[in-house]
C-alpha positions in Angstrom: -34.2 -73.4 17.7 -31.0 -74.8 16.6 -30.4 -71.8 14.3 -31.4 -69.4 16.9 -28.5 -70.9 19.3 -25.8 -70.6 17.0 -27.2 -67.1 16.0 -26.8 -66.3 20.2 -23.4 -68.4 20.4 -21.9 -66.1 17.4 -23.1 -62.7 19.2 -21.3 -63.4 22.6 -18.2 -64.3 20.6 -18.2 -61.3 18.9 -18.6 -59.4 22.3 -15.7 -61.5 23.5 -13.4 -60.8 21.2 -14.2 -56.9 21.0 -13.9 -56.9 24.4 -10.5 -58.7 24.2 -9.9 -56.3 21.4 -10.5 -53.1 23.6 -8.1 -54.8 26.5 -5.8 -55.2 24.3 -6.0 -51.6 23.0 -6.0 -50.3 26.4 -2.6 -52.3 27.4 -1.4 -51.0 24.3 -1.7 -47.4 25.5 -0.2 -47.8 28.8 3.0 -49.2 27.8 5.6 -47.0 27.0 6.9 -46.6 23.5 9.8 -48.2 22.8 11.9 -46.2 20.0 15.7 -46.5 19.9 17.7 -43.8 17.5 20.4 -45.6 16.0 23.9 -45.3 17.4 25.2 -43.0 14.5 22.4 -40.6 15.7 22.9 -40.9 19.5 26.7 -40.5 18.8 25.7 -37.2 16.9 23.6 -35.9 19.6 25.7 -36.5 22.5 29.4 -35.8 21.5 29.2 -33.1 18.4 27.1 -30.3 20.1 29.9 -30.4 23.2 32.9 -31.3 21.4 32.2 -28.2 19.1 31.7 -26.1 22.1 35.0 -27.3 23.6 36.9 -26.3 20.0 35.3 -22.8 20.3 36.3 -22.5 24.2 39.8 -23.3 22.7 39.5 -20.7 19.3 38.4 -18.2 22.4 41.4 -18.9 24.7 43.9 -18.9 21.7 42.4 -15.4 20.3 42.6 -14.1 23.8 46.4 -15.8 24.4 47.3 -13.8 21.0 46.3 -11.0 21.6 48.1 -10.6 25.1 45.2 -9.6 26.7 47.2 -11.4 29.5 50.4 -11.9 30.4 51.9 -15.8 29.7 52.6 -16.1 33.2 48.7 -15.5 34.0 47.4 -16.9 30.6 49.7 -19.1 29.0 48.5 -20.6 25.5 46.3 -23.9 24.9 49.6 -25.5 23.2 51.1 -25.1 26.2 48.5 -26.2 29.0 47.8 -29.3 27.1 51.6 -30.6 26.3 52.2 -30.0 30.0 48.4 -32.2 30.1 50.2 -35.0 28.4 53.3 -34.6 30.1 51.7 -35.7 33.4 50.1 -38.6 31.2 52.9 -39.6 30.1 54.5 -40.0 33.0 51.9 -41.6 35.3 51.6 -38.4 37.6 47.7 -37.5 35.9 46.8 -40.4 37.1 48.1 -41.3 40.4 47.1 -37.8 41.1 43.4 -38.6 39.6 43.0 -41.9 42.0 44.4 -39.8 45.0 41.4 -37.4 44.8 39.1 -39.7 43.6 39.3 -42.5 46.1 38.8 -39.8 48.4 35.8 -38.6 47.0 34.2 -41.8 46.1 34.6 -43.1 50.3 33.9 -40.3 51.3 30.3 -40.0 49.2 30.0 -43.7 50.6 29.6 -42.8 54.4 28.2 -39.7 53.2 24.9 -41.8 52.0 25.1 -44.5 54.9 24.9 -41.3 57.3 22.3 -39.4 55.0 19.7 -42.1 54.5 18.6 -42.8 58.0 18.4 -39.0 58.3 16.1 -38.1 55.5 13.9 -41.2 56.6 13.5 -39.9 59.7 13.0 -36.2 58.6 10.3 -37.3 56.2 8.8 -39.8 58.7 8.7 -37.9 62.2 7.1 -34.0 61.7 9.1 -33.4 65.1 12.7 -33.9 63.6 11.6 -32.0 60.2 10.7 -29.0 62.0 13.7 -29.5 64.2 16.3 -31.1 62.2 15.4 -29.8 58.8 16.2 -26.1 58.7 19.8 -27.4 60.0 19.8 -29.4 57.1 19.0 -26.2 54.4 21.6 -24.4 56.7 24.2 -26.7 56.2 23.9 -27.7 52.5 24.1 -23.5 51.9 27.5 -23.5 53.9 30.3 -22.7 51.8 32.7 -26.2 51.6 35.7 -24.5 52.5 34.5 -23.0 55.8 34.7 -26.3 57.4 38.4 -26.3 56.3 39.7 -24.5 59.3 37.6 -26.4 61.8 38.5 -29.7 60.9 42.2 -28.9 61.0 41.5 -27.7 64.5 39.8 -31.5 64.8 41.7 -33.9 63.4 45.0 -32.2 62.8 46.7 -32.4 59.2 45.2 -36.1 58.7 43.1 -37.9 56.4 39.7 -38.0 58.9 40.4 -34.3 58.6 39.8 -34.0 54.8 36.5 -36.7 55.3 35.1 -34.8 57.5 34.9 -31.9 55.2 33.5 -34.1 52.5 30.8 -35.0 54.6 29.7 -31.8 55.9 29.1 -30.8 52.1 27.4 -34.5 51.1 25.3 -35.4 53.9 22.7 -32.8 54.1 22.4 -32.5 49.9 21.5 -36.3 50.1 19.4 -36.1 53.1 17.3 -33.6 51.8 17.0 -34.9 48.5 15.2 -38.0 49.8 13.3 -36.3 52.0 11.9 -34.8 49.1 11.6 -38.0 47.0 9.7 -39.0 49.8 7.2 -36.0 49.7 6.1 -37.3 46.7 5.2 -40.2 47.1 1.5 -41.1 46.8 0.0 -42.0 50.8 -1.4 -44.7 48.7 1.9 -46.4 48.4 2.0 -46.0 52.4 -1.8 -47.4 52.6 -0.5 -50.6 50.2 2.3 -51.0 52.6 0.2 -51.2 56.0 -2.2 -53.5 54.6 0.4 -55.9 53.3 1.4 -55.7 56.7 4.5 -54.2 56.4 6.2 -52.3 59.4 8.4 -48.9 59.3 11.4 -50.5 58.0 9.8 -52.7 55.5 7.9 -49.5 53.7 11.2 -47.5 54.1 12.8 -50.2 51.9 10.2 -51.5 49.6 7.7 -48.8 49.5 9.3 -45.4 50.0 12.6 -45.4 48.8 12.2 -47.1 45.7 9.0 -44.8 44.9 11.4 -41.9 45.3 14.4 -42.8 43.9 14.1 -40.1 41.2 14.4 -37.0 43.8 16.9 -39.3 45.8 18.6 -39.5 42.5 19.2 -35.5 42.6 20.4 -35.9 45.9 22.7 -37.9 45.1 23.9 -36.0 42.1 24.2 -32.8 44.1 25.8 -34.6 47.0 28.8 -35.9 44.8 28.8 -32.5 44.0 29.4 -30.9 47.2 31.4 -34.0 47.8 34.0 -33.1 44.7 33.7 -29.4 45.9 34.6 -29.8 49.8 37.4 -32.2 48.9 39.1 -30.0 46.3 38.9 -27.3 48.9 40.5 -29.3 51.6 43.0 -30.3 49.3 44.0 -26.8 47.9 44.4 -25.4 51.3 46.2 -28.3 53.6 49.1 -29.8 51.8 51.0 -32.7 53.8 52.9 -35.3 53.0 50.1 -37.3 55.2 47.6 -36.7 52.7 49.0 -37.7 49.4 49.2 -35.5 46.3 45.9 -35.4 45.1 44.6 -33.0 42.2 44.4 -30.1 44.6 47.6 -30.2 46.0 48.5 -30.3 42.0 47.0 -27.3 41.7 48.4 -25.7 44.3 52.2 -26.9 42.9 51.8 -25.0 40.1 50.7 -21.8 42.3 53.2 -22.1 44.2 56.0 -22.6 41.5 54.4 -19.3 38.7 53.9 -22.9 36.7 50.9 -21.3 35.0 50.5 -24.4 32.2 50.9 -27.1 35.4 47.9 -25.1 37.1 45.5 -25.5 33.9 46.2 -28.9 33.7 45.4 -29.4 37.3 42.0 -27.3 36.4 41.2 -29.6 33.4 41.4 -32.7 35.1 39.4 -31.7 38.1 36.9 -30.9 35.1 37.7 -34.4 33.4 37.1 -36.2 36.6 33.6 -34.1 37.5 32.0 -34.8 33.9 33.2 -38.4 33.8 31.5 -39.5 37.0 28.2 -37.6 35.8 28.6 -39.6 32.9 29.8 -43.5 34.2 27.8 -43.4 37.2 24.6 -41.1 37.7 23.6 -40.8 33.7 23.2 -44.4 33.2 21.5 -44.4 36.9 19.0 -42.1 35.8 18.4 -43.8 32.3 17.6 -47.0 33.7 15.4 -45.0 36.9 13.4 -43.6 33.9 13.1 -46.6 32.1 11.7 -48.4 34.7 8.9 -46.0 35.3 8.0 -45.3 31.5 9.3 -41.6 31.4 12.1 -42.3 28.9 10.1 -41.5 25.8 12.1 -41.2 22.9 15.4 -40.6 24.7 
């Protein structure tokens, strides 16, 4: 009998441990792999492919330049555009210019998501505002940025609340529909999980549905600093005032106005400067760590 005991202890510890062993195996496949290129290999992928496309964009513009295709005045050469670049470098006008327009743009994105988020909770919540409130939304993120130029001038006047306003007519409905489409997609189980926790409106709007569909509110975001960037650097090359600063626009719009054909490239490039850098400061690493969180990184 003794024998017979240890033979039936030995069996269910066996079955324990392959049971243990197939837990194991199962958490094993869930998790995410964790692979990390090294740096030397992330540095190749990320800078070489666009810094070579930026030296042909510049072989381009100086065959083009030689070859008169245009005149100076309309064209002028890369040597040129980039010594007048580091003239306003050196100086300090780049980048009092630069924090001008930016400062704008970053406020004005800031109201433009305290006003958006209430309004894509409550188009994705109530099917009465969606169908009313929703095609305005479409209609207004397909309005061109600069046609709200004239009408806040007839607003506001030449005044700073005149250039905000424009910024937020191009954010606000990008970011409101891009978490009203975050929130689509959510599971109703997440909703179901909420109620029986106990949670009210509110509560699942914070804890349950936002966070859930913070990749689509992600794109929202993205585009809306897009329209954002857009409706401001039309405001600002069309109103020039002393009451609104010199901004990057109103560079711009110097070097029209002077036939300073190098001084208007520059302006150009560091509106481009200022576009990719936010991309990559603020929503890149934003979206890395979104991904990460969730599993969907990969091998990135």
């Amino acid at each position: 009998m003794p024998a017979l005991d240890d033979s039936v202890i030995t069996k269910e510890e066996v079955e324990r441990e392959d049971t243990a062993a197939v837990g194991a195996g199962l958490d094993a496949l869930e998790e995410p792999e964790r692979h990390r290129d090294p740096w030397w290999k992330r540095l190749g992928t990320s800078i070489v492919p666009p810094f070579l496309a930026l030296v042909l964009v510049l072989v381009i513009w100086e065959i083009v330049y030689l070859l008169g295709v245009k005149p100076e005045v309309m064209l002028p050469s890369p040597v040129a555009v980039f010594g007048e670049l580091g003239r306003l470098l050196e100086s300090g006008q780049a980048w009092q210019t630069i924090w001008t327009s930016l400062s704008r743009g970053l406020f004005g994105f800031a109201m433009a998501i305290v006003l958006a988020v209430p309004i894509g909770l409550a188009v994705a919540r109530f099917k009465w505002i969606r169908a009313s409130v929703g095609p305005l939304l479409s209609g207004l993120q397909s309005m061109p940025s600069v046609a709200w130029v004239p009408l806040a001038i007839l607003w506001f006047q030449i005044s700073p609340a005149m250039i905000y306003m424009v910024v937020l007519l191009g954010a606000v409905p990008s970011i409101a529909n891009g978490l009203t489409a975050g929130i689509d997609q959510v599971p109703p189980l997440y909703t179901r999980v909420g109620k029986v926790l106990g949670l009210g409106w509110w509560g699942q709007a914070r804890h349950v549905l936002i966070p859930a569909a913070l990749p689509g509110f992600l794109a929202g975001l993205r585009q809306g600093w897009a329209f954002s960037w857009r409706s401001l650097m039309a405001a600002e090359l069309i109103v020039t005032s002393s009451k609104l600063g010199f901004g990057l626009g109103q560079l711009m719009n110097q070097g029209r106005d002077l036939s300073d054909a190098p001084l208007l490239y520059a302006g150009l490039i560091l509106i481009f400067v200022v576009g990719v850098g936010v991309e990559l400061i603020m929503f890149r690493p934003l979206e890395r760590a979104i991904l990460e969180a969730r599993g969907l990184t990969g091998n990135r």
